[in-house]
C-alpha positions in Angstrom: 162.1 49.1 -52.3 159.9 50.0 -55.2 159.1 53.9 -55.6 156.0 54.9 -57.9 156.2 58.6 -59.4 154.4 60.3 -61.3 153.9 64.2 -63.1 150.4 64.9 -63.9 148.8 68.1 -65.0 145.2 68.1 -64.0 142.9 70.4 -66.3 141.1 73.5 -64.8 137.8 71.7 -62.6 138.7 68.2 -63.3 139.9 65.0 -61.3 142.0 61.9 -61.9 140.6 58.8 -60.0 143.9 57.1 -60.1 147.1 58.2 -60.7 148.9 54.9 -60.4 146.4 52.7 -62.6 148.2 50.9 -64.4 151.5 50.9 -62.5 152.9 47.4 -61.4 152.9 48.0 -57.8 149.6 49.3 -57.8 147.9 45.9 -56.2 150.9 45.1 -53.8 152.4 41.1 -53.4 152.9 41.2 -50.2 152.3 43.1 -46.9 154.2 46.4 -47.2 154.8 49.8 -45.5 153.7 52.5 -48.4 154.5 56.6 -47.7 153.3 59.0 -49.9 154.5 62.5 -50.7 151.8 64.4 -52.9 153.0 68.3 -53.8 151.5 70.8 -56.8 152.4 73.7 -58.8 150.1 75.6 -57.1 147.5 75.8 -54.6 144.0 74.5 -55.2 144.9 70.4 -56.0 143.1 68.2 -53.8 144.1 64.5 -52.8 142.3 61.5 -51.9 144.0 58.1 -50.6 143.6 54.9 -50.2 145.2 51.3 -49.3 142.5 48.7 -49.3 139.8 49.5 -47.5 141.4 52.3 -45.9 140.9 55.9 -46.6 143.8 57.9 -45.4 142.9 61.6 -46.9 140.3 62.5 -48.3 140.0 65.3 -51.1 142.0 67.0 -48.8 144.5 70.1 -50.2 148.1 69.2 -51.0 151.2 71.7 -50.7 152.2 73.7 -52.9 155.9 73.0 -53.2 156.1 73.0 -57.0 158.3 70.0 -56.9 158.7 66.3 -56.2 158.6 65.0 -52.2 162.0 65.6 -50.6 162.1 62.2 -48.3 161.2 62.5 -45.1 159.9 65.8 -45.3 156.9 65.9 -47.9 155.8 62.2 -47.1 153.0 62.9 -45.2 150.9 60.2 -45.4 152.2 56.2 -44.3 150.0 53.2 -44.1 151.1 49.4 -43.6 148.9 47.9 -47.0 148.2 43.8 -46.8 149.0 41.4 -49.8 146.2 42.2 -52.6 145.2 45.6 -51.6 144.8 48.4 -54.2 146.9 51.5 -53.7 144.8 54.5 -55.0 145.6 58.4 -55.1 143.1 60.3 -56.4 143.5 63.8 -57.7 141.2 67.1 -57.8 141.8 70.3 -59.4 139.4 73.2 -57.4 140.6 76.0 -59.7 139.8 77.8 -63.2 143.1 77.1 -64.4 145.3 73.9 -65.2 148.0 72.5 -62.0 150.6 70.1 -62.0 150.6 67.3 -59.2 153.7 65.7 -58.1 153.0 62.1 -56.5 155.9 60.1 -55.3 154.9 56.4 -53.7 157.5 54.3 -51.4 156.7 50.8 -51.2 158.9 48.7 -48.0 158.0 45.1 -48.3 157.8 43.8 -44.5 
């Protein structure tokens, strides 16, 4: 089971369009179950997501917990994603100052 993670402090105002560009399991293989668990340092970070065609949240406010996703807890978000499809989560900071965003991806090949 692949897991995508990453840390990413968003500047005051500003947006990411992709956190996991770039990442191997960004276009899946094969037909997979994907959870997400998207937290921040503080409040004001907005999320959007995506599988495909599919928009699952969006630029929607993420918790606060100032930490990783704790499995099953913070994975909010699940989606079953087709061979090919893009995995995309988009970031959005609303506030005058910087936040980190916490994004942890779980891929379950089916």
């Amino acid at each position: 089971m692949p897991v995508m993670t990453d840390r990413r402090s968003v500047a005051a105002n500003a947006s990411v369009a992709n956190v996991l560009s770039g990442n191997q399991y960004e276009y899946l293989l094969r037909a997979a179950k994907v959870e997400f668990a998207i937290t921040a340092s503080a409040v004001g970070m907005n999320a959007t997501v995506s599988t495909g065609q599919t928009v699952l949240q969006n630029d929607q406010e993420v918790s606060s917990q100032n930490r990783f996703g704790i499995y099953p807890d913070d994975f909010t978000l699940t989606d079953v994603v087709g061979p090919g499809e893009r995995i995309v989560v988009g970031l959005r900071n609303t506030t005058g100052g910087a936040i980190t965003a916490f994004v942890t991806v779980r891929v379950t090949y089916i």
